[in-house]
Every structure is written in structure tokens, then in C-alpha cells.
DRENLUM-358142 format. One record per residue (C-alpha): residue number from 1; x, y, z. Coordinates in nm, 2 decimals, decimal comma. Each point is the difference from the previous one (the first is absolute). Layout:
<pts>
  num       u       v       w
  NUM       X       Y       Z
...
</pts>
This chain:
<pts>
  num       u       v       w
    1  -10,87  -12,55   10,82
    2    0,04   -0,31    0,22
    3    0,39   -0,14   -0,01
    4   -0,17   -0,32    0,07
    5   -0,16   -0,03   -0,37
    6    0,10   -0,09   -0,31
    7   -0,15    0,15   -0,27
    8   -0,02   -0,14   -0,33
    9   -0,09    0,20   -0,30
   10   -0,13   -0,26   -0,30
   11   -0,06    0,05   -0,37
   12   -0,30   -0,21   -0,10
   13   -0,12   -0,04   -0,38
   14   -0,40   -0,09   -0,02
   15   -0,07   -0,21    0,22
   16   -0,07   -0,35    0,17
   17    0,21   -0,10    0,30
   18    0,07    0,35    0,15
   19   -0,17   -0,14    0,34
   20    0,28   -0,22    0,05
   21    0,20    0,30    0,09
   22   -0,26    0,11    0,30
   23   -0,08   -0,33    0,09
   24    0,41   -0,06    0,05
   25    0,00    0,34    0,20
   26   -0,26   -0,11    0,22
   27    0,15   -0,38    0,12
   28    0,33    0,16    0,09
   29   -0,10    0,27    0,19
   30    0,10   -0,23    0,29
   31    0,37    0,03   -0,10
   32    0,19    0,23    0,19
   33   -0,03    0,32   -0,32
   34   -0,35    0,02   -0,16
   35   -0,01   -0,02   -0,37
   36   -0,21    0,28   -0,18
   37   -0,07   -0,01   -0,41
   38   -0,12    0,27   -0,19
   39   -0,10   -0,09   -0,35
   40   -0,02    0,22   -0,28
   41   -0,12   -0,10   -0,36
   42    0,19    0,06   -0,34
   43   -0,07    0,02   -0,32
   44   -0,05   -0,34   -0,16
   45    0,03   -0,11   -0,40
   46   -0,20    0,25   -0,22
   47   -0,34    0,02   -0,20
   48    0,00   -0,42    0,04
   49    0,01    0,05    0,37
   50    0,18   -0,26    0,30
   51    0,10   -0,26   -0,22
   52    0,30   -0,21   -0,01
   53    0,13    0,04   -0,38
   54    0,33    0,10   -0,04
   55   -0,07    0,37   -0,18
   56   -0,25    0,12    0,31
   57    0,25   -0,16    0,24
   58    0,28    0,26   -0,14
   59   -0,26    0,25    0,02
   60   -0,06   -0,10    0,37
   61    0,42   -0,02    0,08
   62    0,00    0,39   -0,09
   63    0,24    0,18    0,24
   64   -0,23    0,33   -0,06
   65   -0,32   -0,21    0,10
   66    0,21   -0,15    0,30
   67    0,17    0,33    0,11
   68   -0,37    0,17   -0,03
   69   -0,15   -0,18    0,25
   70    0,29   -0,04    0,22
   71   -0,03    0,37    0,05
   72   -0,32   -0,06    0,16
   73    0,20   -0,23    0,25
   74    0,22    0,29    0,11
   75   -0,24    0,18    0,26
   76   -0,02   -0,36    0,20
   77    0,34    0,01    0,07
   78    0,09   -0,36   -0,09
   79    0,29   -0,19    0,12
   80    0,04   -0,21   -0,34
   81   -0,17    0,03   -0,33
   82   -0,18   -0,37   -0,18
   83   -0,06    0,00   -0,40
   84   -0,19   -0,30    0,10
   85   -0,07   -0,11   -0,37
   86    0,22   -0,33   -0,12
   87   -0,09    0,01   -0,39
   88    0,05    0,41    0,01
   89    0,31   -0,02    0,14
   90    0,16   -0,34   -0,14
   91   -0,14    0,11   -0,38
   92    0,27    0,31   -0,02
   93    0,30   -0,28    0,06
   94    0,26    0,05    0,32
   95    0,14    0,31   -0,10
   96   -0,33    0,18   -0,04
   97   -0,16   -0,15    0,36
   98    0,31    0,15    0,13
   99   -0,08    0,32   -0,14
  100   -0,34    0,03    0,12
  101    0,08   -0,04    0,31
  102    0,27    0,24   -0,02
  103   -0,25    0,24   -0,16
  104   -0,22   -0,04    0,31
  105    0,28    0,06    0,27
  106    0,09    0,31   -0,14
  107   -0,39    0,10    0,05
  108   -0,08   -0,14    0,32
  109    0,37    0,07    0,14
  110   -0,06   -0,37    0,14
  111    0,12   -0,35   -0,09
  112   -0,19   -0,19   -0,30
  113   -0,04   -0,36   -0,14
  114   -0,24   -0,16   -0,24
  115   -0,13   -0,32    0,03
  116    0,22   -0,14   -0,25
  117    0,33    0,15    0,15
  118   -0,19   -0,16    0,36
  119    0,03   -0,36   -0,20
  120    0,33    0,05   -0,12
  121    0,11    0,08    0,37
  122   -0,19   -0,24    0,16
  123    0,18   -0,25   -0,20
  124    0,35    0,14    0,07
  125   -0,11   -0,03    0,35
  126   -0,09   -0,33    0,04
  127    0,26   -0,10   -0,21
  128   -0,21   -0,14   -0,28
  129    0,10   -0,05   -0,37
  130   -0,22   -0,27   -0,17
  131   -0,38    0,06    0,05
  132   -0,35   -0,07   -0,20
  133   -0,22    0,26   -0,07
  134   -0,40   -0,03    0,01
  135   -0,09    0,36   -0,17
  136   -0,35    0,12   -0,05
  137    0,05    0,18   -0,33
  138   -0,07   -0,12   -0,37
  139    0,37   -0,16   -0,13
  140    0,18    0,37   -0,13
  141   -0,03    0,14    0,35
  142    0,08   -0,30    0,17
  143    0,31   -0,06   -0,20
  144    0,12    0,35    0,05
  145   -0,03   -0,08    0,38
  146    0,23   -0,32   -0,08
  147    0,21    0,26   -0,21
  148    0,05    0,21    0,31
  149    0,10   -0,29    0,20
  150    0,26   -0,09   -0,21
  151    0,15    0,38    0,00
  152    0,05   -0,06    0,40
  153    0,18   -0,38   -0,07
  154   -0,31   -0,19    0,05
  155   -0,09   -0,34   -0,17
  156   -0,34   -0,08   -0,04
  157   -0,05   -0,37    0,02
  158   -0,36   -0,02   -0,01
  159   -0,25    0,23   -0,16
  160   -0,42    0,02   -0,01
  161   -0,20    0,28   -0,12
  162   -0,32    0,11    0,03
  163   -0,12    0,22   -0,27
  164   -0,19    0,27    0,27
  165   -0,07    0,29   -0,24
  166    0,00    0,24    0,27
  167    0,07    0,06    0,34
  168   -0,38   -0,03    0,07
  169    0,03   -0,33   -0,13
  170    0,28   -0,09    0,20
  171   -0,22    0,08    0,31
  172   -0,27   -0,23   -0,07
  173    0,22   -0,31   -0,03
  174   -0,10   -0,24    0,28
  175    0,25   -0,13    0,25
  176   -0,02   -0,36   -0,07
  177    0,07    0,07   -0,42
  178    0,31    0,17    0,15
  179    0,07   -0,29    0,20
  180   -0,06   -0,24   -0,30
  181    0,23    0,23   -0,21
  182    0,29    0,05    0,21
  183    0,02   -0,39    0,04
  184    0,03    0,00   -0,40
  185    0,20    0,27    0,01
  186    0,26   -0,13    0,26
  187    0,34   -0,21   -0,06
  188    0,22   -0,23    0,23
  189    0,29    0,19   -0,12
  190   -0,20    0,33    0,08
  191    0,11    0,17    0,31
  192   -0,28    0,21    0,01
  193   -0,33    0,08   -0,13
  194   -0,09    0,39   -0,12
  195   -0,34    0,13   -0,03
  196    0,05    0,34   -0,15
  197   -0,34    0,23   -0,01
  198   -0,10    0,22    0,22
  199   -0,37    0,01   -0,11
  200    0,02   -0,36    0,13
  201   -0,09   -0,11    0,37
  202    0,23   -0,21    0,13
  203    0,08    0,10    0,37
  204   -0,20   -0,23    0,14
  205    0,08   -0,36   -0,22
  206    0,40    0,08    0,04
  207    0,04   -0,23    0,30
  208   -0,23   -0,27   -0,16
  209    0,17    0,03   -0,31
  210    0,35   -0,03    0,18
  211   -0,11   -0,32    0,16
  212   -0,07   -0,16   -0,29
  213    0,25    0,05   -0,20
  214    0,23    0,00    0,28
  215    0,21    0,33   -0,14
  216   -0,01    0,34    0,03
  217   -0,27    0,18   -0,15
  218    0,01    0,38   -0,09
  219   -0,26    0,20   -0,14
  220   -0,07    0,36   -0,10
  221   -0,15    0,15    0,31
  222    0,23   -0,21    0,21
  223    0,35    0,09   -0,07
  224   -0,16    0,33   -0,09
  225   -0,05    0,12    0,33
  226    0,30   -0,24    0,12
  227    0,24    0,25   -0,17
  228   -0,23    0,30    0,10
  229    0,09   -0,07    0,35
  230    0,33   -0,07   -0,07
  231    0,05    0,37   -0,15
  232   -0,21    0,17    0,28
  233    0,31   -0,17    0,22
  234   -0,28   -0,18    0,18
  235   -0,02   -0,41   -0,13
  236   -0,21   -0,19    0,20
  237   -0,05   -0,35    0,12
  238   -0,33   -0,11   -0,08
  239   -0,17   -0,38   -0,05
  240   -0,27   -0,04   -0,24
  241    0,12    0,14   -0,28
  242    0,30   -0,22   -0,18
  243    0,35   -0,09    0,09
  244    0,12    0,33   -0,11
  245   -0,18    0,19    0,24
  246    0,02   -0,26    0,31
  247    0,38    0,00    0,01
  248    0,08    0,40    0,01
  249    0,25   -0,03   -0,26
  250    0,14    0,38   -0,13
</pts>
């Protein structure tokens, strides 16, 4: 194995935006390590499928579901482990994101996060307290996402939902309805705007988004892989993809 590689092991429920993580692999392979991702599917909600009610997301947050496909990771000898799933982490409260990731350390003998333990951090990094949240989910999801926040000290000054009933839906949201939503969405007081959902392409509107709202703006996949580099002991400087990831904070 190559010491010049990170390699990042991520957890993906259903689907939707998982090329984000190759397309981010490929534009840094400039930087001075090159970035690999391995993705591996879990388990997802039950008879009713990917969908974004709070009963198939518990079913989705399952440690045994998580720890069953990080197994699968293990032979590719990653240097960090993603649960990249906001809802399936953020649904189980602080304490249980916390134990997920625990529970996935002790089976990949690497470091873990989630994407909402990524949020949470990302905020503690930048020094951010009062935010507004545009959240694909129908209201009981999203308000558990706003529920999490507040666990980690957060104030959520501004708040728009979208009522996605899945992560497939999530997907098929066009770019300029996200753009019309996270102006609703957004506050003067805000210091921030979140876009949790990983099922949601974002990667490439970030900077857009940024400029005109004039604030950060942090989304799943973003602070996702932000904090995935940050565990493989490998953060990167890299434009094009947000403040959080242009300024190489740790």
C-alpha cells in the first residue's frame, strides 16, 4: 500500500449522491496525497424500503447493520471509516452517533465519524453557534436533525424543510429549488447554513451557495469527507468545495 494515499472507507445507505465521493477523489489527485474511497452499502429502513420516516430511519441507524458492512471494509485496509448517512446517524440522538461510531472502530481497528458527528465538528471548528437549517426530510426527521443540533449547543435561527420521502427523492431535487430554498431557509443572525443529506448533491452548488448568502455553507458530503481527512491525519486544502474545505481547518 502506497504511504502516499489516504484511504477512506464510507458507509452508504441506498443511494443518490455516492459519485460525489469519486468525483472529489478525482479533482484532488493533484494535491500532494491522492484520496481513494471505497464505498460499501448498508442496510437501509425495512419492508417500506429508503425512506425518510422516522421508524425505517432507526431501522437504518442499526449498529448491527453498520458494523455488518463495515466488516466488508476491513480487507481495504482503510485509514478512517465514514457512516455517511445524516438522518441515520442524527435520528439515535448524540449519545447514540457516538456509539456507532465507537461500534465501528472497534471493527475496523480505525477512526470513525458520521455525518452528523462531521456537522457537529465542523461547527466546533469554525467556531459557529447560531445557524439555519434547509433539511430535505418531511418535518419529524428534520426536527430531529434540529434536535441534534441542540444536544451539541447549537441554535437554529432559521429552518425550511422539504418533505423528500426518501433519499431517492433527495437526489432528484434540482439545484436551483435548493438555491431557492436555502435563501428561505437562511437568517441574518444565522452564521451558517446546513444542508444535511447525504442522498443530496451538493458538492458542486457549495461555492455558489456561499456567495450568495455570503456565509459558510456546510453540507453532508462536504464536512463528511472534511472530517474523514481529518481522521486519516491527512486534511487537505482544496477550492471548490466550501469554506470548510478551502481553509484546511483540523
Amino acid at each position: 500500500m502506497r504511504d502516499d494515499v489516504v484511504r477512506l472507507g464510507v458507509l452508504y445507505p441506498g443511494g443518490g449522491a455516492e459519485h460525489e465521493y469519486y468525483l472529489f477523489a478525482e479533482a484532488v489527485e493533484d494535491q500532494v496525497r491522492q484520496v481513494r474511497m471505497f464505498i460499501v452499502g448498508t442496510r437501509v429502513g425495512g419492508l417500506e424500503g429508503d425512506d425518510h420516516s422516522v421508524p425505517s430511519l432507526l431501522r437504518t441507524a442499526a449498529v448491527e447493520n453498520l458494523t455488518e458492512a463495515a466488516r466488508r471494509l476491513v480487507p481495504l485496509r482503510p485509514h478512517a471509516v465514514l457512516w455517511a448517512c445524516t438522518s441515520g446517524s442524527f435520528i439515535v440522538g448524540r449519545r447514540g452517533a457516538e456509539r456507532q461510531a465507537e461500534a465501528l472502530t472497534a471493527v475496523t481497528k480505525v477512526p470513525a465519524t458520521s455525518t452528523s458527528l462531521a456537522f457537529a465538528r465542523a461547527l466546533s471548528t469554525l467556531g459557529l453557534r447560531r445557524v439555519a437549517v434547509l433539511a430535505p426530510y418531511p418535518e419529524a426527521a428534520s426536527r430531529a436533525f434540529v434536535a441534534f443540533l441542540g444536544e451539541w449547543s447549537v441554535e437554529v435561527a432559521g429552518f425550511v424543510w422539504l418533505d423528500a420521502e426518501s433519499g431517492w427523492d433527495s437526489a432528484l431535487i434540482p439545484a436551483e429549488e435548493i438555491a431557492q430554498a436555502a435563501r428561505r431557509a437562511d437568517r441574518i443572525e444565522a452564521e451558517a447554513l446546513l444542508i444535511p443529506d447525504t442522498a443530496l448533491p451538493t458538492l458542486s452548488i457549495v461555492d455558489d451557495l456561499e456567495r450568495t448568502l455570503g456565509k459558510p455553507v456546510l453540507t453532508a458530503n462536504q464536512v463528511t469527507i472534511w472530517d474523514g481527512l481529518r481522521l486519516a491525519g491527512s486534511p487537505l486544502t482544496v477550492s471548490g468545495y466550501g469554506r470548510l474545505l478551502a481553509t484546511g481547518r483540523r
